[in-house]
C-alpha positions as CSV (number, residue, x, y, z in Angstrom):
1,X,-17.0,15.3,-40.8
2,X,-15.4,12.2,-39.5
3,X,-15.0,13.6,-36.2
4,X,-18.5,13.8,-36.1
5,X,-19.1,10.1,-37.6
6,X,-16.8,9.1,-34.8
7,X,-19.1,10.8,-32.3
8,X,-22.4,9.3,-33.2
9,X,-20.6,5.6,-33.5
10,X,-19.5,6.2,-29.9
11,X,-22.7,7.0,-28.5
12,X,-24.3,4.3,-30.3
13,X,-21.8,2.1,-29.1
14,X,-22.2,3.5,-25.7
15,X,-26.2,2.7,-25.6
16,X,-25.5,-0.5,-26.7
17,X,-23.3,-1.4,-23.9
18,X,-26.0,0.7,-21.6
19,X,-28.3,-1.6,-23.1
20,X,-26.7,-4.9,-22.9
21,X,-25.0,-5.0,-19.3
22,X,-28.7,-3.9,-18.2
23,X,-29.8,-7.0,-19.8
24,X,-27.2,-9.2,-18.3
25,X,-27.8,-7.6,-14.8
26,X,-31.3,-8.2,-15.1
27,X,-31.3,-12.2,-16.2
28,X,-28.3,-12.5,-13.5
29,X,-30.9,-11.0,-10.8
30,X,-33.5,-13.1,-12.2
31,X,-31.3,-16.5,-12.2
32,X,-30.5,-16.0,-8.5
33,X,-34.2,-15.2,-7.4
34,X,-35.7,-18.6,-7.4
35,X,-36.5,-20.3,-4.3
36,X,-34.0,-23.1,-4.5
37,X,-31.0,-20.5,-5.0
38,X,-31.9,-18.4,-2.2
39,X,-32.2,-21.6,0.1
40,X,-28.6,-22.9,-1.2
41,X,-27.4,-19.0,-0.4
42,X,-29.7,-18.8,3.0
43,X,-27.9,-22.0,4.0
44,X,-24.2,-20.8,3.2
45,X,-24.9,-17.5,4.6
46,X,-26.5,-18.8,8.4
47,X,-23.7,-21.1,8.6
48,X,-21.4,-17.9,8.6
49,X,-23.9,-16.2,11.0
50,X,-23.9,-19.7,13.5
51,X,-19.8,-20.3,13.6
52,X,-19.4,-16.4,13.7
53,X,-22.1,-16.3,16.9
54,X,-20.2,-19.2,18.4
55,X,-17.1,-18.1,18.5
56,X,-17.9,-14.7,19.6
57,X,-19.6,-16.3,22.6
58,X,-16.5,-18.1,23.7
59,X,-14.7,-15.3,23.6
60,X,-17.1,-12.4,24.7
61,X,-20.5,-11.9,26.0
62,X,-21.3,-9.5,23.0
63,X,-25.1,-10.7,22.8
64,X,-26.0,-7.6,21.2
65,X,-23.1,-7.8,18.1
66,X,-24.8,-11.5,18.0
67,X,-28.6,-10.5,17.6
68,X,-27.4,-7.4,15.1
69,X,-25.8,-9.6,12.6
70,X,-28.9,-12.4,12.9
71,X,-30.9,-9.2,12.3
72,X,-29.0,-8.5,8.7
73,X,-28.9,-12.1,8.4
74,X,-33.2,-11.9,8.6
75,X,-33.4,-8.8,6.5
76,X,-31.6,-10.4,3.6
77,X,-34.0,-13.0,3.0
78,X,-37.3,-11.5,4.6
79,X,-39.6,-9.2,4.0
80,X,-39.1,-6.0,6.2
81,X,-42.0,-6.8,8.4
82,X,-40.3,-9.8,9.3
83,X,-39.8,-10.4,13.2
84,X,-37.9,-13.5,14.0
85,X,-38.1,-16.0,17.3
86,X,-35.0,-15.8,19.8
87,X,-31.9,-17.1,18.2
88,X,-30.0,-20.2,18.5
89,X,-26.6,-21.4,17.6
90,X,-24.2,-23.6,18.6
91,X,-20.8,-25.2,17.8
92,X,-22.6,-27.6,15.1
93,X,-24.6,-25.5,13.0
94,X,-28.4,-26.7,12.5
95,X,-28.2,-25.4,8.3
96,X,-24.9,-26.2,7.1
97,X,-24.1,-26.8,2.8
98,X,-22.1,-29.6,3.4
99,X,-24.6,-31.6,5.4
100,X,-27.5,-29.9,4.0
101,X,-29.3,-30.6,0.2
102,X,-32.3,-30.0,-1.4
103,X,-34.6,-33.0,-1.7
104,X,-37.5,-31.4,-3.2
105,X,-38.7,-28.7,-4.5
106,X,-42.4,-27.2,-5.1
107,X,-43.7,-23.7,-6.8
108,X,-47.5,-22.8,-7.2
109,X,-47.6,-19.7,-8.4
110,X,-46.1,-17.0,-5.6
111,X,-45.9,-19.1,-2.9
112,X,-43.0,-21.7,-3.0
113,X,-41.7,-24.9,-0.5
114,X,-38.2,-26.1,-0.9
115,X,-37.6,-29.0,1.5
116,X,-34.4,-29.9,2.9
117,X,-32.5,-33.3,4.6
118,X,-29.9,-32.0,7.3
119,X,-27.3,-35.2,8.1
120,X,-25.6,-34.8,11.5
121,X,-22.2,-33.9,11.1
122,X,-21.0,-36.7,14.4
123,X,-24.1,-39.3,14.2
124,X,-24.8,-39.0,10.2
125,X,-28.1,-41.9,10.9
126,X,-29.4,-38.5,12.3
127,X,-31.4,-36.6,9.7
128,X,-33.5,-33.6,10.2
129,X,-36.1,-32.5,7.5
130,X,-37.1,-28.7,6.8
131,X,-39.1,-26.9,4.7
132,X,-37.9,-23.3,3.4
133,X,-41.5,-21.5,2.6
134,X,-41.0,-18.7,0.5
135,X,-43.6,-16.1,-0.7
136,X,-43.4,-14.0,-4.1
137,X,-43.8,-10.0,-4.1
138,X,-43.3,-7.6,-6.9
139,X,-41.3,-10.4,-8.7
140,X,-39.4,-10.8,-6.1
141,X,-38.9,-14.3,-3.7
142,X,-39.1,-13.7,0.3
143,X,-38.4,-16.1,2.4
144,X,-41.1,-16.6,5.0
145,X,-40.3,-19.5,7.6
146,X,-38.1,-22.2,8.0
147,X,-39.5,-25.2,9.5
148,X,-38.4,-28.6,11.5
149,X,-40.7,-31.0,10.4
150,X,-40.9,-34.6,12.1
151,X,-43.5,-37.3,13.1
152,X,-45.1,-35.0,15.4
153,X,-45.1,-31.8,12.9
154,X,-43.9,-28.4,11.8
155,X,-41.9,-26.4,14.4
156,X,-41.6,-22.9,12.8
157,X,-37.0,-21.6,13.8
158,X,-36.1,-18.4,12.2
């Protein structure tokens, strides 16, 4: 009989812990899909791609190793149907999280616009202003464009 007991309090205990790391996944994947996040994390993650790219190009002529890993890059944040512009990089990274923050922030219902001031990392009286535009689907943030945005207006980069 208590081997029995012993069962059943097992697999109750079992589903609970089923139960409960399902909920923590779930508010964990919720927390980090929200616009501002995934522009923070976009950020972090094409500085990676940019000093990566660099170096391999002053090493190797490995275009094709570049434009795969801008490709994963693109497919991480994007929807599938996503086709980028050429690519671009260079020894000072345009999207870098040291030089980089969040100035403002705007949701309206699944469409989102985080906007961003970018200080030079050798002339800091150099800003550069973008807006991250993301789209919602299925619950689920996409990021749609990145733009440059100056006196003149929007110039669309990824």
């Amino acid at each position: 009989m208590c081997g029995v007991i012993f069962i059943i309090m097992r697999v109750i205990y079992l589903i609970l812990v089923c139960f409960l790391f399902k909920f923590n996944v779930m508010s964990q994947e919720s927390k980090l899909n929200n616009p501002s996040k995934l522009t923070i994390e976009f950020i972090k993650d094409y500085k990676k791609w940019n000093d990566f790219a660099y170096n391999l190009s002053q090493t190797n002529t490995n275009d094709e190793k570049i434009e795969i890993e801008y490709k994963k890059l693109i497919s991480k944040y994007c929807q599938s149907s996503k086709t980028n512009q050429g690519i671009s990089y260079g020894s000072n990274s345009s999207h870098c999280p040291d030089r980089e923050k969040i100035i403002k922030e705007v949701i309206k219902k699944n469409k989102a616009i985080i906007t961003t001031k970018f200080r030079d990392k050798e002339f800091d009286y150099l800003e550069s202003d973008y807006e991250y535009h993301f789209i919602k689907v299925d619950e689920k943030w996409f990021l749609e464009e990145i733009y440059l945005i100056d006196e003149e207006g929007k110039y669309g980069g990824i």
